[in-house]
C-alpha positions as CSV (number, residue, x, y, z in Angstrom):
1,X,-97.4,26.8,-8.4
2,X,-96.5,29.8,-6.2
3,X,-98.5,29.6,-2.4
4,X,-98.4,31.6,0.1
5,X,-97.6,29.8,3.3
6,X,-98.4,31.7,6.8
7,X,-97.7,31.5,10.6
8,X,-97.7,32.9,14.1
9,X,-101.4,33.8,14.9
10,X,-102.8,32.3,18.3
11,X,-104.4,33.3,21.9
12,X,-103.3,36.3,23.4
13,X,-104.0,38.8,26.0
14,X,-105.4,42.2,25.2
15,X,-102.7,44.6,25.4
16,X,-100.0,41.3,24.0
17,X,-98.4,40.9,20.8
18,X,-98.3,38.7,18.1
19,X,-96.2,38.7,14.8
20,X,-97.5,37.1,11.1
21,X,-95.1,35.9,9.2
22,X,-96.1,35.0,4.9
23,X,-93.3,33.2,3.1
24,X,-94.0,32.8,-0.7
25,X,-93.4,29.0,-1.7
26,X,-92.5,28.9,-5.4
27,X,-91.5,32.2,-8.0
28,X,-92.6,35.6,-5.7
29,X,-90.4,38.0,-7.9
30,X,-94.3,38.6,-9.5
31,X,-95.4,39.6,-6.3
32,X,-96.0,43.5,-6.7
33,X,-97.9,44.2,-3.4
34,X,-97.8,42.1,-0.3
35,X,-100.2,42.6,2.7
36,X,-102.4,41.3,5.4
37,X,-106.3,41.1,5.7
38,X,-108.6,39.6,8.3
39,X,-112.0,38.9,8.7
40,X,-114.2,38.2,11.5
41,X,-117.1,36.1,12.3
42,X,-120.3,38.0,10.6
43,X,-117.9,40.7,8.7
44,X,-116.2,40.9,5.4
45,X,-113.0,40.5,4.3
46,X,-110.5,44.0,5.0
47,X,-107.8,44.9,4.9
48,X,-105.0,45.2,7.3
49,X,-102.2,46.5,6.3
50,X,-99.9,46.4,2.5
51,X,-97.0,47.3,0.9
52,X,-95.3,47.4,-2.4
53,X,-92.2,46.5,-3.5
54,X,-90.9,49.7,-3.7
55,X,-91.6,49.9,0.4
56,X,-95.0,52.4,-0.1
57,X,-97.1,50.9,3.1
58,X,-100.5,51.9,4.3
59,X,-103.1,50.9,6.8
60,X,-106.1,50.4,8.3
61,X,-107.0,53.3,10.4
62,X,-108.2,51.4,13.9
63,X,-104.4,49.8,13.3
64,X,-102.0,52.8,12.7
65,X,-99.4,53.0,16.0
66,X,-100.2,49.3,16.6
67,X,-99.5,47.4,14.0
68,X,-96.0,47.1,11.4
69,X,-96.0,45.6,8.2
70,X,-92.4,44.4,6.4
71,X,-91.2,43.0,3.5
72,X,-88.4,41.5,2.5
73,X,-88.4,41.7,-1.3
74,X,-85.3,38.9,-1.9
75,X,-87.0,36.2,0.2
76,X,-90.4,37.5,-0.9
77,X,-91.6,37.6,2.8
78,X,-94.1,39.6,4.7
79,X,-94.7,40.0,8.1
80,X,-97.2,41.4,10.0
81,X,-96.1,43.1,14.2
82,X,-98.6,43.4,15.8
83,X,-98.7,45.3,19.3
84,X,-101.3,46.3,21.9
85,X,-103.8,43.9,20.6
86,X,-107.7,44.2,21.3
87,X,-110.7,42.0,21.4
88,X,-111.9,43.6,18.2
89,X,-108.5,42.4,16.6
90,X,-110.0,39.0,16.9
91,X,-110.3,37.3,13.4
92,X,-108.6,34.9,10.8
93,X,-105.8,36.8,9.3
94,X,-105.0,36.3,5.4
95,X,-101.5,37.3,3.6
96,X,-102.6,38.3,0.2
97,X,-100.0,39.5,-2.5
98,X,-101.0,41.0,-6.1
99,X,-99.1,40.3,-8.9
100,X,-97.6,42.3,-11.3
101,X,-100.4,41.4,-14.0
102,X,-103.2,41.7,-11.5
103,X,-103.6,38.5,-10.2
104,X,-104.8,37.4,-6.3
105,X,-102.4,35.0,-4.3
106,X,-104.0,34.0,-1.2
107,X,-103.2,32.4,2.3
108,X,-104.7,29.8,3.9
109,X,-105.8,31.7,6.7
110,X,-104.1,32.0,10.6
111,X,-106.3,32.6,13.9
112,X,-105.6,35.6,16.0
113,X,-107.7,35.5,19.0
114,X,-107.8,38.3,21.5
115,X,-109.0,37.8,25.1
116,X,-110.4,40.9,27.4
């Protein structure tokens, strides 16, 4: 069963950094898009930030300049730099990837909390 395994959220200062890693635990050569979402408390679900295989990214418009997303297509990784963080950055952060046939992979879920 392919997962999607995540790590490096945490408490950090506004203005600080933080970097999301996803490593895909089982088969990821399915994996057609890779990205990031978050959501906070009272919100829905949105997106971050994604990219396909082929290296095509694109972003959330309150995180263009700030924010990097990477891929590693032969260790099926994504990773998620994050820079000049802000209190409204605050949420649980989700690696998602897409399949080639459609399908939803999902994280578990990593807290990045921003203080002011």
């Amino acid at each position: 069963q392919v997962q999607l395994v995540e790590s490096g959220g945490g408490l950090v200062q506004a203005g600080g950094s933080l970097r999301l890693s996803c490593v895909t635990s089982g088969n990821g050569d399915n994996n057609s898009i890779m990205g990031w979402y978050r959501q906070a408390p009272g919100k829905q679900r949105e997106l971050v930030a994604r990219v396909t295989r082929g290296g095509n990214s694109e972003y959330e418009d309150s995180v263009k300049g700030r924010f990097t997303i990477s891929r590693d297509n032969a260790r099926n990784t994504v990773a998620l730099q994050m820079n000049n963080l802000q209190p409204a950055d605050t949420a649980v952060y989700y690696c998602n990837a897409v399949t080639f046939g459609g399908s939803h992979l999902w994280g578990q879920g990593t807290q990045v909390t921003v203080s002011s």
